[in-house]
KOLKESE-26359 format. One record per residue: residue number from 1; residue in three letters; x, y, z of N, C-alpha, C, CB in turn. Coordinates in steps of 0.2 Angstrom, whole numbers, padded with zeros to 4 digits. Atoms other than C-alpha are relative to their C-alpha. Glycine has a CB too. Layout:
% KOLKESE-26359
pt pos->NUM | code->ALA | nX->X | nY->Y | nZ->Z | caX->X | caY->Y | caZ->Z | cX->X | cY->Y | cZ->Z | cbX->X | cbY->Y | cbZ->Z
...
% end
This chain:
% KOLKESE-26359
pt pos->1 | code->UNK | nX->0001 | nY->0000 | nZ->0007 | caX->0053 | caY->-0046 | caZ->0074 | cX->0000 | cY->0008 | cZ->-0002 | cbX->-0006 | cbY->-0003 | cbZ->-0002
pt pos->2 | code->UNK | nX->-0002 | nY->-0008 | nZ->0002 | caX->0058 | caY->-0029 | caZ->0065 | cX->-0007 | cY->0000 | cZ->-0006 | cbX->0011 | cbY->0001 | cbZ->-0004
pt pos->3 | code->UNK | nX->0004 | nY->0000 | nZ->0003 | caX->0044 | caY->-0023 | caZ->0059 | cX->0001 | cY->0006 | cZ->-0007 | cbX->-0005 | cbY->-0001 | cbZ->0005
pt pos->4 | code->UNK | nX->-0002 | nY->-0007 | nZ->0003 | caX->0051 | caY->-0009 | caZ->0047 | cX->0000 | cY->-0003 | cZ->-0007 | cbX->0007 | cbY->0005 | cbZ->0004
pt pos->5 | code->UNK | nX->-0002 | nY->0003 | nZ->0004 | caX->0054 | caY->-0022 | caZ->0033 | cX->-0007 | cY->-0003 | cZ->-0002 | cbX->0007 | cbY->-0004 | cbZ->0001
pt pos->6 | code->UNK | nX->0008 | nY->0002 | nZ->0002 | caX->0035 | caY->-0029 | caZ->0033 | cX->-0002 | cY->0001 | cZ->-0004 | cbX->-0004 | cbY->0002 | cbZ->0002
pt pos->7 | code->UNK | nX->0004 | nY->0000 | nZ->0005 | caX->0028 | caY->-0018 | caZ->0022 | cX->0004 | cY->0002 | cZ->-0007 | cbX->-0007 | cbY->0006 | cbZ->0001
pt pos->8 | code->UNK | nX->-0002 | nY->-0003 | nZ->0004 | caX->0040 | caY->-0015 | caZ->0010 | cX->-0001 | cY->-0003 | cZ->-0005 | cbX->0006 | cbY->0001 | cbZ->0000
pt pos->9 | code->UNK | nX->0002 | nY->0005 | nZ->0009 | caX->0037 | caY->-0028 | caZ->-0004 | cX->-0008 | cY->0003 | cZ->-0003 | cbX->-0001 | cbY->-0013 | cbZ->0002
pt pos->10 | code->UNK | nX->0007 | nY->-0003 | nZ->0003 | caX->0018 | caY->-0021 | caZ->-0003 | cX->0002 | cY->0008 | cZ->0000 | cbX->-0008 | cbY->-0001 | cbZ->0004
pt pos->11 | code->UNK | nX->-0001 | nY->-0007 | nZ->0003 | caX->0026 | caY->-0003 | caZ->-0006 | cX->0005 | cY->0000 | cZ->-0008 | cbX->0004 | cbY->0005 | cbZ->0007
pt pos->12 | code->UNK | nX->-0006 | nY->-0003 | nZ->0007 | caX->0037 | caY->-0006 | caZ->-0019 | cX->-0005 | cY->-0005 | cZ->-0004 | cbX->0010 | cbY->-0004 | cbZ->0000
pt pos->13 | code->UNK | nX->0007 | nY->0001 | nZ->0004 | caX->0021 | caY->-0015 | caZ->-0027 | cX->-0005 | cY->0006 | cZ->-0001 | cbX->-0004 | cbY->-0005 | cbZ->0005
pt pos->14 | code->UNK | nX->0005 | nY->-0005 | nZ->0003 | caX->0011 | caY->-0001 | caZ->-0027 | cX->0005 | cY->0005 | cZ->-0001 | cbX->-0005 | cbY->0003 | cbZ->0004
pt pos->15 | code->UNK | nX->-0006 | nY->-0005 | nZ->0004 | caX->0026 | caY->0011 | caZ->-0033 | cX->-0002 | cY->-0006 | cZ->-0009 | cbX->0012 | cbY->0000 | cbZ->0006
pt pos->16 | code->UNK | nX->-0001 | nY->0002 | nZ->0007 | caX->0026 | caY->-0002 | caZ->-0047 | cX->-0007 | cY->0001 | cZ->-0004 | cbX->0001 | cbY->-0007 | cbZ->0000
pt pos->17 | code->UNK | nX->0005 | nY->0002 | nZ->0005 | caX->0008 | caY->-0001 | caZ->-0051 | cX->-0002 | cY->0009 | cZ->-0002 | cbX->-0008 | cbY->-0007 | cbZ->0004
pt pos->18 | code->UNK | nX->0001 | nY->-0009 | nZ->0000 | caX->0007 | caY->0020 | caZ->-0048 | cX->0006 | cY->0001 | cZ->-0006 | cbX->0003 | cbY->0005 | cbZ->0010
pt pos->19 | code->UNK | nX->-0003 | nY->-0002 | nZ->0008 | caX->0022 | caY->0020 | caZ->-0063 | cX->-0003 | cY->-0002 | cZ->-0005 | cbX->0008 | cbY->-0003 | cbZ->-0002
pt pos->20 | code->UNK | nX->0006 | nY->0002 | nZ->0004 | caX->0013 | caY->0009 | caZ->-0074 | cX->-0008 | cY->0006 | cZ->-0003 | cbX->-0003 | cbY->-0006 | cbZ->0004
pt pos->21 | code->UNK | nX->0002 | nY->-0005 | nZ->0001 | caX->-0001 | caY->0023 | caZ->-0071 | cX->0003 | cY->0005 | cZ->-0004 | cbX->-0002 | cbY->0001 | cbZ->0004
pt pos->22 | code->UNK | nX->-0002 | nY->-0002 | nZ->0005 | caX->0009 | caY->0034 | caZ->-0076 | cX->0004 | cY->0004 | cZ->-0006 | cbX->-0001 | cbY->0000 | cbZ->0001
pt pos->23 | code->UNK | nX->-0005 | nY->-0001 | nZ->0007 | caX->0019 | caY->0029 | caZ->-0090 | cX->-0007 | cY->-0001 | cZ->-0004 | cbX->0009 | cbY->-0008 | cbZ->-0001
pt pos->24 | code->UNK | nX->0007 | nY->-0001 | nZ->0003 | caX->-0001 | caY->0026 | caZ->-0096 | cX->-0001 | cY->0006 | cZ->-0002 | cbX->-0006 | cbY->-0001 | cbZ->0003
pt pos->25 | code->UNK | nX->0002 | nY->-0008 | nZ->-0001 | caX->-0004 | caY->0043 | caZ->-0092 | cX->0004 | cY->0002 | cZ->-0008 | cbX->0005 | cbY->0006 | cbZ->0008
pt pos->26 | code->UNK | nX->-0006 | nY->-0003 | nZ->0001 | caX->0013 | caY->0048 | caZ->-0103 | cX->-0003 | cY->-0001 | cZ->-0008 | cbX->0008 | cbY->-0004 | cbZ->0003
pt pos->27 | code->UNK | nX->0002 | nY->0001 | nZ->0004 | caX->0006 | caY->0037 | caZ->-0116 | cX->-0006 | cY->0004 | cZ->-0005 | cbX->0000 | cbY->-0004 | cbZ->0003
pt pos->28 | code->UNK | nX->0004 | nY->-0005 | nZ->0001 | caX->-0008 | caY->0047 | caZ->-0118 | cX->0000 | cY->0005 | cZ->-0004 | cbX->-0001 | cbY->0003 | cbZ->0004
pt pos->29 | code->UNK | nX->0000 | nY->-0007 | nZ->0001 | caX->-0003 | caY->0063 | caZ->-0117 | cX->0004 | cY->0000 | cZ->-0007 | cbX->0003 | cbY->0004 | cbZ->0007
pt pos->30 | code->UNK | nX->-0003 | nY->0000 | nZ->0007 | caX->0008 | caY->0057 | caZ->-0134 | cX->-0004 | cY->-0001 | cZ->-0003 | cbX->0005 | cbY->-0002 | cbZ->-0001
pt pos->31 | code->UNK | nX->0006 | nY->0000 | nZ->0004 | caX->-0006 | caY->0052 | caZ->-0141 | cX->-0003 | cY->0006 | cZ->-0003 | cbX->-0005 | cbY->-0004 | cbZ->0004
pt pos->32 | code->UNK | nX->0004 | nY->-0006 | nZ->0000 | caX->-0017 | caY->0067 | caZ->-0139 | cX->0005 | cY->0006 | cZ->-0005 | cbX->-0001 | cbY->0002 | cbZ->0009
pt pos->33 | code->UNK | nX->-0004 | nY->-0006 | nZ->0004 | caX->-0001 | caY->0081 | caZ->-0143 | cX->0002 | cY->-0004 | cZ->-0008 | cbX->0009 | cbY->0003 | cbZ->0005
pt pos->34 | code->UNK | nX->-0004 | nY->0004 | nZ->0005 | caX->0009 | caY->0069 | caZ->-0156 | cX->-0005 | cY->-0004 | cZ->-0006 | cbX->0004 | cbY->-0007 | cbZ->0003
pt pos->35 | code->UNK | nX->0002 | nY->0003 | nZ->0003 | caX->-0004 | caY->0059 | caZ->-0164 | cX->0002 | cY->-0006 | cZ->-0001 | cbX->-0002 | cbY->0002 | cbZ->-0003
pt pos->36 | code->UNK | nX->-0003 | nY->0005 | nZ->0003 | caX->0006 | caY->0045 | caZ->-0162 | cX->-0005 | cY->-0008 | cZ->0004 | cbX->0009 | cbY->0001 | cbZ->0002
pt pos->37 | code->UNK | nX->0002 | nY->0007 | nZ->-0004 | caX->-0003 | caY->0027 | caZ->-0160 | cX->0002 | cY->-0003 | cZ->0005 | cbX->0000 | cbY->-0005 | cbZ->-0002
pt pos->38 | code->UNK | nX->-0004 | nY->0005 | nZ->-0005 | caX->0004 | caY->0018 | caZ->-0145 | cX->-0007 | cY->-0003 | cZ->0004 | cbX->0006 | cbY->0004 | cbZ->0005
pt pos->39 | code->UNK | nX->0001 | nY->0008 | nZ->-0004 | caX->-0004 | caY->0001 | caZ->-0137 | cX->-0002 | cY->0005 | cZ->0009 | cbX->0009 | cbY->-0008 | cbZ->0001
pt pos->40 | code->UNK | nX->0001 | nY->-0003 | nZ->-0005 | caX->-0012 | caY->0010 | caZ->-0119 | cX->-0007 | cY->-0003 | cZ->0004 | cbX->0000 | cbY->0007 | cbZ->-0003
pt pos->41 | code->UNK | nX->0006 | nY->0002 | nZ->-0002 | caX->-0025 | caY->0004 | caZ->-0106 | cX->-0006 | cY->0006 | cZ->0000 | cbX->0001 | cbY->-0003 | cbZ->0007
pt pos->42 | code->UNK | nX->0005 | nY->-0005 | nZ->-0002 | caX->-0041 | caY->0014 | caZ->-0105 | cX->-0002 | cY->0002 | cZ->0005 | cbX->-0004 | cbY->-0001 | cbZ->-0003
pt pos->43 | code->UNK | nX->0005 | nY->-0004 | nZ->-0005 | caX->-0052 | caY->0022 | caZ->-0093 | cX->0001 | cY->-0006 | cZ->0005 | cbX->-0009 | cbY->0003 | cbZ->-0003
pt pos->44 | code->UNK | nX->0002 | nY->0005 | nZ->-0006 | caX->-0057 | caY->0005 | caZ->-0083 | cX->0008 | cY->-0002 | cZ->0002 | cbX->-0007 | cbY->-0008 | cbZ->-0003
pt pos->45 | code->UNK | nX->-0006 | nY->0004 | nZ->-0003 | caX->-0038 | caY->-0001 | caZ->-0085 | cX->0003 | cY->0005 | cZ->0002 | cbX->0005 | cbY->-0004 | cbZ->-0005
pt pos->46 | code->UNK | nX->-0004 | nY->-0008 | nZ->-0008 | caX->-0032 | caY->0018 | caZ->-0076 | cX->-0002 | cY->-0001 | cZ->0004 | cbX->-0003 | cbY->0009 | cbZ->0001
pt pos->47 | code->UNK | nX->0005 | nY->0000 | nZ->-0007 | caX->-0045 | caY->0015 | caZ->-0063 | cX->0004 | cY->-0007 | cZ->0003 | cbX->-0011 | cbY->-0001 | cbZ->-0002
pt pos->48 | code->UNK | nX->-0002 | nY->0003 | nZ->-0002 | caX->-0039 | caY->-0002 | caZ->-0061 | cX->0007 | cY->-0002 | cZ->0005 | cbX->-0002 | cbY->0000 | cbZ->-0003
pt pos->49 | code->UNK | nX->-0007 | nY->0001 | nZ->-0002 | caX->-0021 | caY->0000 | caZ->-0059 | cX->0001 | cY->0006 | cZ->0005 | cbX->0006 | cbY->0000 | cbZ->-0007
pt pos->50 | code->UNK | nX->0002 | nY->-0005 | nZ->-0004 | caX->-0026 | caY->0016 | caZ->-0048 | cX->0000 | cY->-0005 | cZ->0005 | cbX->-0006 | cbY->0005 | cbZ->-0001
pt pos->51 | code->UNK | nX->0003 | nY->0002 | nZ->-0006 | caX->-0035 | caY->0004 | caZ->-0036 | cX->0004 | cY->-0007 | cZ->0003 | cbX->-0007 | cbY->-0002 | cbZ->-0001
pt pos->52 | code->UNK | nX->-0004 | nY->0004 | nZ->0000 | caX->-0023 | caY->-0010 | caZ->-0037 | cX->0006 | cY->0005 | cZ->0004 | cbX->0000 | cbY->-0002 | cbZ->-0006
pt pos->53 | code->UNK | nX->-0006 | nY->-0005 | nZ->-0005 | caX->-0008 | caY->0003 | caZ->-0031 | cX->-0003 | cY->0004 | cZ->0007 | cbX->0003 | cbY->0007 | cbZ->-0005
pt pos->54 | code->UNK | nX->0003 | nY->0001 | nZ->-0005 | caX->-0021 | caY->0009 | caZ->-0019 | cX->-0001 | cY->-0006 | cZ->0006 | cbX->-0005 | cbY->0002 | cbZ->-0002
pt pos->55 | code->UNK | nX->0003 | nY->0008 | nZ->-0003 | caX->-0023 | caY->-0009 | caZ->-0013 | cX->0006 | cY->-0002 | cZ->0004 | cbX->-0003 | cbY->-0006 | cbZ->-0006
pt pos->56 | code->UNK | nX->-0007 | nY->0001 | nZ->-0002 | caX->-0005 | caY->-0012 | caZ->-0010 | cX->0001 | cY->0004 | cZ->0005 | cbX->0005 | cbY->0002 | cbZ->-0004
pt pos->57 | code->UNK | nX->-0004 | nY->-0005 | nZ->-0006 | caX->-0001 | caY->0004 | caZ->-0001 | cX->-0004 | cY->0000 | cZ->0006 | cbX->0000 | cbY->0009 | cbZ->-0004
pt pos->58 | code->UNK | nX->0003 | nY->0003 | nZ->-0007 | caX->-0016 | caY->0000 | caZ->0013 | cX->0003 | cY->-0003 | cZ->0002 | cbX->-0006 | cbY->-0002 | cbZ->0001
pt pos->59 | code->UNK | nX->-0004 | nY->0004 | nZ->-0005 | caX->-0008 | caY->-0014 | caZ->0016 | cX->0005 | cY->-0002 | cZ->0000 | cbX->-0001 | cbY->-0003 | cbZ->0002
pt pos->60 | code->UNK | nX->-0005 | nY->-0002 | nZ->-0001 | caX->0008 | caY->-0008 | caZ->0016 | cX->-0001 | cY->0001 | cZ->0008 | cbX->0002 | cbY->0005 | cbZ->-0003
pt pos->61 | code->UNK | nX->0001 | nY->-0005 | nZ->-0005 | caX->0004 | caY->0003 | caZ->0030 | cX->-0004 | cY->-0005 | cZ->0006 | cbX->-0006 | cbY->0007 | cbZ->-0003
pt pos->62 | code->UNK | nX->0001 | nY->0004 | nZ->-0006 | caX->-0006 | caY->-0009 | caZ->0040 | cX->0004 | cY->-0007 | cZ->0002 | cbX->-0005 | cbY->-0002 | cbZ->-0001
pt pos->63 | code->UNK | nX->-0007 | nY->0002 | nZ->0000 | caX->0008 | caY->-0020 | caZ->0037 | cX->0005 | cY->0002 | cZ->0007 | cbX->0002 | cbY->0003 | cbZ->-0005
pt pos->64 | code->UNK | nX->-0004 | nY->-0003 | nZ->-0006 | caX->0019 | caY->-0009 | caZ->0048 | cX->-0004 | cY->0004 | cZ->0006 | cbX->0006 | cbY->0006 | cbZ->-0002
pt pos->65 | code->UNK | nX->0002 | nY->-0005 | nZ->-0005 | caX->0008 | caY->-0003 | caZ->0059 | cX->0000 | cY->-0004 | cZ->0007 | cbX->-0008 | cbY->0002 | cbZ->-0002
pt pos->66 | code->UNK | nX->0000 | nY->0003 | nZ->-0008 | caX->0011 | caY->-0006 | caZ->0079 | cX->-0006 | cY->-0002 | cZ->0001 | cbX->0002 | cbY->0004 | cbZ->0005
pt pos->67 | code->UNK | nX->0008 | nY->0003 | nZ->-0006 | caX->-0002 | caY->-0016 | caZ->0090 | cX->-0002 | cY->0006 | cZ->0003 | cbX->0002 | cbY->-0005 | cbZ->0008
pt pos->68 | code->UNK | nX->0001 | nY->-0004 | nZ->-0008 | caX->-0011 | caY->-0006 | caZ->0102 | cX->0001 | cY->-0003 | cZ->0005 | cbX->-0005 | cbY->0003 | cbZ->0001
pt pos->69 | code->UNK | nX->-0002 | nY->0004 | nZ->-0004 | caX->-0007 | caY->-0009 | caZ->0118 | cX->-0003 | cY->-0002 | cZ->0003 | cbX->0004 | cbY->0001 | cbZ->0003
pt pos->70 | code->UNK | nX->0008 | nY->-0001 | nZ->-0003 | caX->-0027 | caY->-0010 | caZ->0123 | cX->0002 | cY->-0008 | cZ->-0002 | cbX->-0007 | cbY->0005 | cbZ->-0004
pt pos->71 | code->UNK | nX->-0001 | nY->0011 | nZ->0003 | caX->-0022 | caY->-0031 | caZ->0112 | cX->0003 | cY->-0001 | cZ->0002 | cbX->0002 | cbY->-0005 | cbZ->-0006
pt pos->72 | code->UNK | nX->-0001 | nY->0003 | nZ->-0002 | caX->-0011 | caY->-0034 | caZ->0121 | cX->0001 | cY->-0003 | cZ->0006 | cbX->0002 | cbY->0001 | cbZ->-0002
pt pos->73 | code->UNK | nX->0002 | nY->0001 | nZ->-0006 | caX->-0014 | caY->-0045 | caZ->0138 | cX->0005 | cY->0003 | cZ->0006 | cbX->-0001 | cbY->-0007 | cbZ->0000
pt pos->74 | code->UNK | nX->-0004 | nY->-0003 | nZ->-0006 | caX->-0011 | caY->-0035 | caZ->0153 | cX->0002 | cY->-0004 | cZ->0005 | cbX->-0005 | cbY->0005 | cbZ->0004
pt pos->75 | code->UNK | nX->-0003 | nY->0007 | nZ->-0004 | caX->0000 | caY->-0044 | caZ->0166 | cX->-0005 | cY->0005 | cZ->0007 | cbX->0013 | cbY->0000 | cbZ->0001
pt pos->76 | code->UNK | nX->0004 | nY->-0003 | nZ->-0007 | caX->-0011 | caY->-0044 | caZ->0184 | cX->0005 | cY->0001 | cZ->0005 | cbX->-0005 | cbY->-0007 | cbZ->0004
pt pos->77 | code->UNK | nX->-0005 | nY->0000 | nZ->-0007 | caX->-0002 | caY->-0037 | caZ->0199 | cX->-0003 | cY->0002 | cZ->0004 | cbX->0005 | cbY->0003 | cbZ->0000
pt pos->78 | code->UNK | nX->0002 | nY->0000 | nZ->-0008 | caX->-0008 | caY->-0040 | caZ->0217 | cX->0003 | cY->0008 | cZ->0002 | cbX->0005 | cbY->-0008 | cbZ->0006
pt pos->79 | code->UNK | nX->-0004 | nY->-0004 | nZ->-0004 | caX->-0002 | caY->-0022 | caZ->0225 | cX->0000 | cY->-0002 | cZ->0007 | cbX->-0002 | cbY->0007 | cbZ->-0001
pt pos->80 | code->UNK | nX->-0004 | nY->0000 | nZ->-0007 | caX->-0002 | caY->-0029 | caZ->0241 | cX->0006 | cY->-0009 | cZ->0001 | cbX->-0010 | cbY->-0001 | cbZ->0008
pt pos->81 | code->UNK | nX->-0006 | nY->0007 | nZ->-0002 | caX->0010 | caY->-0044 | caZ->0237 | cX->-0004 | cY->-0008 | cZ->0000 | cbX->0003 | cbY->0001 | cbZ->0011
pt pos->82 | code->UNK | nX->0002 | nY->0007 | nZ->-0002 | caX->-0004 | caY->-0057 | caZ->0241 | cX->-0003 | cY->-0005 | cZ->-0005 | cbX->-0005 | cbY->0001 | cbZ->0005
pt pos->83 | code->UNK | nX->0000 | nY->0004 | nZ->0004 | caX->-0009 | caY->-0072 | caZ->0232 | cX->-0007 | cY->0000 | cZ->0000 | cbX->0003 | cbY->-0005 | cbZ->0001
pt pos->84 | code->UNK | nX->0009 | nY->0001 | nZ->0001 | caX->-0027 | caY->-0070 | caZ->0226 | cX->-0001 | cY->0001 | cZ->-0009 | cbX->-0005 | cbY->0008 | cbZ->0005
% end
């Protein structure tokens, strides 16, 4: 199984929710210079869509992450040949 393709749908999930942030941000900051109104989440909806793109990108990553090879069952091998 190729594991290189695993976490991609949860990386391009949290790329989506880190623009959202911020095109918020962008939102803002025209607010603030421009005084212009625009529709924008607040403080708890930054924090949220932060942790949400945080949430993805863990498991992204654990996602692709290799086994260790401590899980996986060691094969037994007699060194003298004999059947025990």
């Amino acid at each position: 199984m190729d594991t290189r393709y695993n976490g991609r749908k949860w990386f391009l999930l949290a790329g989506l929710f880190t623009a959202l942030y911020c095109f918020n941000v962008l939102l803002r900051m025209m607010f603030i210079k421009l005084g212009i109104a625009i529709w924008r989440v607040g403080d708890v909806g930054e924090f949220l869509l932060v942790l949400v793109a945080m949430t993805f990108f863990v498991t992204g990553l654990l996602a692709i992450e290799e086994r260790p090879e401590a899980s996986v069952a060691p094969t037994h091998h007699d060194p003298k040949g004999g059947d025990s």
